[in-house]
DOFI-344231 format. One record per residue (C-alpha): x, y negated, z. Coordinates in steps of 0.2 Angstrom, whole numbers, plus 2048, in hexadecimal, padded with zeros to 3 digits. Layout:
# DOFI-344231
XYZ...
# end
This chain:
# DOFI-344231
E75DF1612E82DEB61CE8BDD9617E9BDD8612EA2DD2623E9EDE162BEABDEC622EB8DE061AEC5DDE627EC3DF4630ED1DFA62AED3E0D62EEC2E10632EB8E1E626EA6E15625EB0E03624EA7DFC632EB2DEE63FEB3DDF648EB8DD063AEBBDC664BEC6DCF652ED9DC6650EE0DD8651ED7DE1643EDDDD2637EEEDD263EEECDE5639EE6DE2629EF4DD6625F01DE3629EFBDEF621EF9DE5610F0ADDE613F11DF2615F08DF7604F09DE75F9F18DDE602F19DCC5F7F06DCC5F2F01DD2602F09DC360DF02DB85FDEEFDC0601EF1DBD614EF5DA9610EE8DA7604EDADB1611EE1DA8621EE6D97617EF9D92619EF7D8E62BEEDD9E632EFADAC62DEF7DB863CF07DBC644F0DDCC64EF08DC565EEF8DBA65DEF0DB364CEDFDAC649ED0DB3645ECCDBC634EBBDB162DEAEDBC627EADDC1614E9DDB6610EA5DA6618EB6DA960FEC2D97613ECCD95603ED9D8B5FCED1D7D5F1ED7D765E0EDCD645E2EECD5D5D8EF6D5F5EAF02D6C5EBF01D715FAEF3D65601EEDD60611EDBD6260DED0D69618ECDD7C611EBBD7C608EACD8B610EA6D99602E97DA1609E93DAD5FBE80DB0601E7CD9F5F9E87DA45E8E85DAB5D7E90DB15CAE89DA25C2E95D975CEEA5DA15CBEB0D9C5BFEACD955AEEA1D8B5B9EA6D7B5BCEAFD7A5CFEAFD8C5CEEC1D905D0EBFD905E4EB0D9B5E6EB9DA85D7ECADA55E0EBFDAC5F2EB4DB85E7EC3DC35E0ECFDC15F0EC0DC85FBEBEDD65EDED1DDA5EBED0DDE5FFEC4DEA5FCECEDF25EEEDFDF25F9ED4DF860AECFE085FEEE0E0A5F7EE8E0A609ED9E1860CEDDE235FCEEDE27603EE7E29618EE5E3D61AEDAE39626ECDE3161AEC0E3C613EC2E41600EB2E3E5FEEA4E38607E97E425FFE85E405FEE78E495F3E72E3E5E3E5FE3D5EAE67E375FBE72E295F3E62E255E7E5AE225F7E64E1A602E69E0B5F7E60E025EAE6AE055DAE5EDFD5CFE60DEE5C1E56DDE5C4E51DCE5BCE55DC35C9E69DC05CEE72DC55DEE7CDBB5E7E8FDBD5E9E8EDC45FCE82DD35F3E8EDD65E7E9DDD85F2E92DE65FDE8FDEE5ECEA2DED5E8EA5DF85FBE96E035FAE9CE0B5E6EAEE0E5EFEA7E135FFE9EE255F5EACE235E8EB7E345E9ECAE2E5EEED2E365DFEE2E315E6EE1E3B5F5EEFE445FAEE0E535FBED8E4F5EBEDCE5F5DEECBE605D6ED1E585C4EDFE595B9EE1E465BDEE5E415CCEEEE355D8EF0E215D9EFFE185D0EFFE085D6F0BE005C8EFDE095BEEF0E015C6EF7DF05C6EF7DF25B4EE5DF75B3EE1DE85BCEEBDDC5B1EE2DE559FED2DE35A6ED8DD15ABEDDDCF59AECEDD5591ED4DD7581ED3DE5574EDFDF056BED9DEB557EE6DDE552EF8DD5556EEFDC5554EE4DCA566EF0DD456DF01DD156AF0BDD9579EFEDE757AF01DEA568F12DEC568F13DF757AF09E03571F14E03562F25E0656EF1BE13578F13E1F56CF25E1C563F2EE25573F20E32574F23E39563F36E37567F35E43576F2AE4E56AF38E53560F32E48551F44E40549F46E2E550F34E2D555F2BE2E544F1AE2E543F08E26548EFEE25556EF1E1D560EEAE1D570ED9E25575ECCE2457FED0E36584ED7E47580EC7E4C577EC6E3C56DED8E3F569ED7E52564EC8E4D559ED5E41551EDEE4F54CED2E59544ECCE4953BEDDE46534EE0E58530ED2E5A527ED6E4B51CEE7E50517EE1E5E510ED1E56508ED2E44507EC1E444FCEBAE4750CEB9E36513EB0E30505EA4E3E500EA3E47510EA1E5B515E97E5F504EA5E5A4FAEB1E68505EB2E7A505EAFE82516EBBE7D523EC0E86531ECEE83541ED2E9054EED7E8C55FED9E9856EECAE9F577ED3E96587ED4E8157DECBE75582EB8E7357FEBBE62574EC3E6C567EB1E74561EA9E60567EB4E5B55AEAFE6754EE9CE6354FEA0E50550EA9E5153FE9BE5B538EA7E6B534E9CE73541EA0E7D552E9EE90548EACE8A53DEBAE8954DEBEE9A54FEC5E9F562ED5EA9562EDAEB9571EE5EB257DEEEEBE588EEEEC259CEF5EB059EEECEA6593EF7EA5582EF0EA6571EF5EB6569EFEEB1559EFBEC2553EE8EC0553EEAEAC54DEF2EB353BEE5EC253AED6EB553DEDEEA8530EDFEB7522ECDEBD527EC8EAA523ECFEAA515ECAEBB50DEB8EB3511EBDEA4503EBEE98513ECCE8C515ED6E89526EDBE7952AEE0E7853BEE7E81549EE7E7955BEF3E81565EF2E7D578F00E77584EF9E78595EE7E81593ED9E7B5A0ED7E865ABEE8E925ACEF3E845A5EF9E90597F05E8A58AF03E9357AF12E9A570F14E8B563F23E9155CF1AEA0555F08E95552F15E88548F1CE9853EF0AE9D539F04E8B535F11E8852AF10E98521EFCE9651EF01E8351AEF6E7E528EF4E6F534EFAE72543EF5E68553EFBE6C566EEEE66573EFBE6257FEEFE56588EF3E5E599F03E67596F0DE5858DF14E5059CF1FE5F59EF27E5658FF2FE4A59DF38E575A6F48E605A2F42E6E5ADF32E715A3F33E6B593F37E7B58CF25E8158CF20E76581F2EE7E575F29E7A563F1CE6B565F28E62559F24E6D54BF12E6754EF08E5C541EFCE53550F00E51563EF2E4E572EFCE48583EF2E4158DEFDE3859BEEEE365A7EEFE465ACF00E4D5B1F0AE3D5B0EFEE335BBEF9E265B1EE9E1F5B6ED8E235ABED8E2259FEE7E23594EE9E32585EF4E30576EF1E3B567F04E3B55DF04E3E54AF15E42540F12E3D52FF10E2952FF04E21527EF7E31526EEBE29534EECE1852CEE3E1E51CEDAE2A524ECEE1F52FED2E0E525EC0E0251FECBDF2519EBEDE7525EC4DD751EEBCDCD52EECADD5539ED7DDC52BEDBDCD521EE9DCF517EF0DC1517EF4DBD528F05DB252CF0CDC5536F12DD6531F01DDE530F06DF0533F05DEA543EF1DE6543EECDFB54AEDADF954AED7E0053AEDEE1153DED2E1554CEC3E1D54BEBEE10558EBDDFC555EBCDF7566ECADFF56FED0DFD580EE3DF7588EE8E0A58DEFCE0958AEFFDFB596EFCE075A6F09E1359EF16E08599F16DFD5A7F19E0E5B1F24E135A7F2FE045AAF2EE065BAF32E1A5BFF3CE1B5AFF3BE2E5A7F43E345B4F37E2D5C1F29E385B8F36E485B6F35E475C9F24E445CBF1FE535BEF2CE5E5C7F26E5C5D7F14E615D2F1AE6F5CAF24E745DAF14E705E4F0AE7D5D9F18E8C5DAF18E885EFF05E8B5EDF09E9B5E4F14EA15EEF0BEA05FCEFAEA65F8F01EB45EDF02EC25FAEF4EB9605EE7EC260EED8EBC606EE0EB85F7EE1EBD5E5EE7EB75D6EE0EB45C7EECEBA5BEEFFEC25BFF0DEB65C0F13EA65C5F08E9A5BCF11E8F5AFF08E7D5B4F01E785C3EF3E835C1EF0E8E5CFEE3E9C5CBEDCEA65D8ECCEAD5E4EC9EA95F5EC2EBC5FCEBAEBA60EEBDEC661BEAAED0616EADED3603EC1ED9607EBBEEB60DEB1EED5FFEB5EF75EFEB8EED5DDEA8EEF5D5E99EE45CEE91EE05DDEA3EDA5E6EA6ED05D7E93EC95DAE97EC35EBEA7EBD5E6EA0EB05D9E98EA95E6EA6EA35F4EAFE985E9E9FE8D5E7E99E8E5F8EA9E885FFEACE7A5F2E9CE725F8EA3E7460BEB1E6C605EA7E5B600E9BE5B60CEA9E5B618EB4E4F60CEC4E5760FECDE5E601EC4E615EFECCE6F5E0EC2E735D3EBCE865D0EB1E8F5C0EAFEA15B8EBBEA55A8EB5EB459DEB2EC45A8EBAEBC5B6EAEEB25C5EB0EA25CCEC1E9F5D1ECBE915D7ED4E865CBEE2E7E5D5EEBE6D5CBEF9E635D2EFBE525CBEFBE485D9F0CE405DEF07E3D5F0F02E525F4F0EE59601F11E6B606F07E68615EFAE6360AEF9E73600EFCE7A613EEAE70617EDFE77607EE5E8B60AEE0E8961BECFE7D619ECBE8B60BECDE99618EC1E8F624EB4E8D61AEB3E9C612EB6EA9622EA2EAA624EA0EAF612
# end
């Protein structure tokens, strides 16, 4: 492998590869960190070059090589004279980074040199002219680069290669031409607030360990619920290690306000339960199921129409047939945002039947509950405050990075008793603070990581109305898509209509299957494009959107738009890179 000195200081170029000596590409780098991180950037360019060695416009000295790093040292002086001490990490351990004793220099030269190559792939993430992806087959990546654990340490020098070599193959989800999941892009206040969790390292259980977490998570899922509809923000909540985790939250909660024996005696001591959900929801909804033991058999999948909607009509026959059979329906997960289509289901008429059958009702909002933010496209989600659970996950449409999903109860107290075991060792009652405070014991989880800190912190920064625009714009994004490809040569939609999110449904027909009549052997062929170009798309690395089959209907493209940094001319790019590599198809 190469050394970290041969990569550090290349800024623009793909396979990181430079000339650490040349003054130029340091001045360069310094620039271009001062562009993008203004105050820490000028900071990072002292602390590299020492006080003395800033490089200028004209001129500047020479950048030293990552495994000889010069650093600032630690005597009582502030600022000192002293010379600046040598780190050359290919004779250091962890062992000699801090707790070690004198280990504040070498940690101070061991993160500073691993913060460049973090800001280096950041700057990249946002270069069109980067790859996406710089993709290799698993058996080739096995092979090129020893992957395996050992017995024996490696030093510091190894360890920062490692660091360049898992982001040189990691795919740049904030690329402007990254549409492949339904979260995308690259906050940075969000990311500056990754880094200071993780610097953190605490978890979510009690006040006493994490006071100012503790109480951003109580102000958050407090403004969540408001924007819900719920009446001054009532309720409970807790954040989630994702939209699954968060929709099996429901159905546990659910299923215990209608038979809180259940947590003690377990399924034998319950009749047969059974939840619906559209034939369009979410996979987790039956994971849930078969987690909680009330089985997969017992989620019943209601009809959606053309566009993806759960016929409310077909919802109250299925509940009545379940009932006729001496079965009992507890929940009812209504969708705001499907996966594939982005439907919204009819809530006001699901939240009309749940209420008339007295059952729970639970909105799987995890993609569609950004739309909450915007004035222009809240109305979708009409009737979500008549729900009894909420999944929003604001990873996906609101950008916040991964992972960060929030699942939004309206009767407080309910999740408390629900998942509560008194462990005294952690819940003592009788600590010197308001103990409502101490969360742990209403997760499923005891370990529980910092999520809310990246949303709020973002929050405070854009404001509500810095995510209105952003979640407008993607939405804008998605109908210029539309627009376009609508009336298309080559094109065709999945289905009739302006999509309602910024899912963009439709098949990519190459110029030999377009003469042909619509019949079993065109769809055949047609299965196979989609596939075929998604694999030119990442060998060549430029653009990535997601495809898959739905019922009858074969492999389609599945366009999302959640990224704040796509451009028109990006959508521009992926119609016309689709039309290249499919034209010999």
């Amino acid at each position: 492998m190469a050394s970290p000195g041969s990569g550090f200081w290349s800024f623009g170029s793909e396979d990181g590869s430079g000339d650490p000596e040349n003054p130029g590409t340091a001045r360069a780098w310094c620039q271009v960190a001062q562009k993008f991180t203004g105050g820490i950037g000028n900071k990072l360019c002292a602390l590299l070059y020492g006080d003395s060695e800033k490089p200028a416009e004209s001129g500047g000295s020479v950048a030293p090589r990552a495994a000889t790093r010069k650093v600032a040292c630690t005597c009582d002086q502030k600022p000192c004279s002293c010379p600046k001490a040598d780190v050359n990490y290919a004779f250091l351990n962890a062992t000699d980074l801090l707790p070690a004793c004198d280990g504040e220099r070498p940690t101070l030269a061991f993160l500073q040199d691993v913060m460049n190559i973090l800001l280096q792939y950041v700057v990249k993430s946002f270069d069109r002219s980067t790859k996406v992806i710089d993709f290799h087959y698993p058996n080739e990546l096995l092979q090129e680069y020893n992957w395996e654990l050992a017995d024996q340490p490696q030093n510091l020098e190894e360890i920062l290669t490692h660091c360049q070599t898992t982001l040189k193959y990691a795919i740049k989800t904030g690329h402007p031409r990254y549409f492949n999941q339904l979260s995308t892009g690259l906050d940075m206040v969000g990311l500056a607030a990754d880094w200071l969790t993780s610097t953190a390292n605490t978890n979510m259980f009690t006040y006493e360990i994490a006071p100012v977490f503790v109480l951003l998570e109580y102000v958050t899922l407090k403004k969540m619920r408001e924007i819900i509809g719920w009446p001054g923000g009532s309720g409970d909540g807790i954040f989630s290690p994702g939209g699954a985790i968060s929709n099996m939250y429901a159905m546990l909660i659910a299923r215990y306000k209608m038979f809180p024996e259940v947590k003690e005696k377990g399924m034998a001591a319950v009749p047969r339960l059974i939840a619906f959900t559209s034939e369009h929801s979410h996979f987790s909804l039956k994971k849930g199921a078969a987690a909680l033991g009330i089985g997969t058999d017992s989620v019943i999948l209601i009809k959606c129409d053309e566009r993806g909607k759960m016929i409310p009509s077909d919802l109250e026959r299925r509940i009545l047939e379940v009932k006729q059979k001496g079965f009992v329906p507890f929940l009812v997960s209504a969708t705001a945002g499907t996966t594939v289509y982005g439907a919204f289901d009819p809530l006001l008429a699901v939240a009309d039947i749940c209420k008339k059958y007295k059952i729970w009702m639970h909105v799987d909002a995890a993609w569609g509950g950004g739309l909450l933010m915007s004035r222009k496209h809240k109305w979708k989600l009409s009737g979500v405050e008549r729900a009894n659970s909420v999944t929003w996950n604001p990873h996906k449409m609101m950008g916040v990075p991964l992972q960060c999903s929030a699942l939004l109860v309206r009767e407080e107290g309910l999740m408390q008793s629900c998942n509560q075991m008194h462990a005294s060792y952690l819940f003592q009652q009788d600590k010197h603070y308001d103990l409502s405070y101490d969360t742990g014991d209403k997760a499923l989880q005891c370990g529980r990581h910092v999520d809310v800190f990246k949303l709020w912190l973002m929050w405070r920064a854009k404001g509500t109305i810095g995510f209105e625009a952003h979640i407008d714009k993607c939405l804008e994004l998605a109908e210029y898509l539309y627009n376009i490809i609508k009336n298309r040569e080559g094109y065709e939609m999945v289905f009739d209509g302006k999509p309602q999110h910024t899912n963009v449904c439709f098949w990519f027909v190459p110029p030999s299957l377009r003469v042909l009549e619509d019949n079993e052997e065109r769809m055949s062929r047609l299965s196979k494009v989609a596939p075929v170009i998604k694999a030119r798309m990442m060998e060549y690395g430029t653009t990535m959107v997601s495809y898959q089959p739905l019922g009858d209907k074969v492999n389609f493209f599945r366009m999302v738009i959640s990224n704040p940094a796509a451009t028109h001319q990006d959508i521009d790019f992926l119609i016309e890179e689709i039309e290249r590599l499919g034209q010999d198809l």
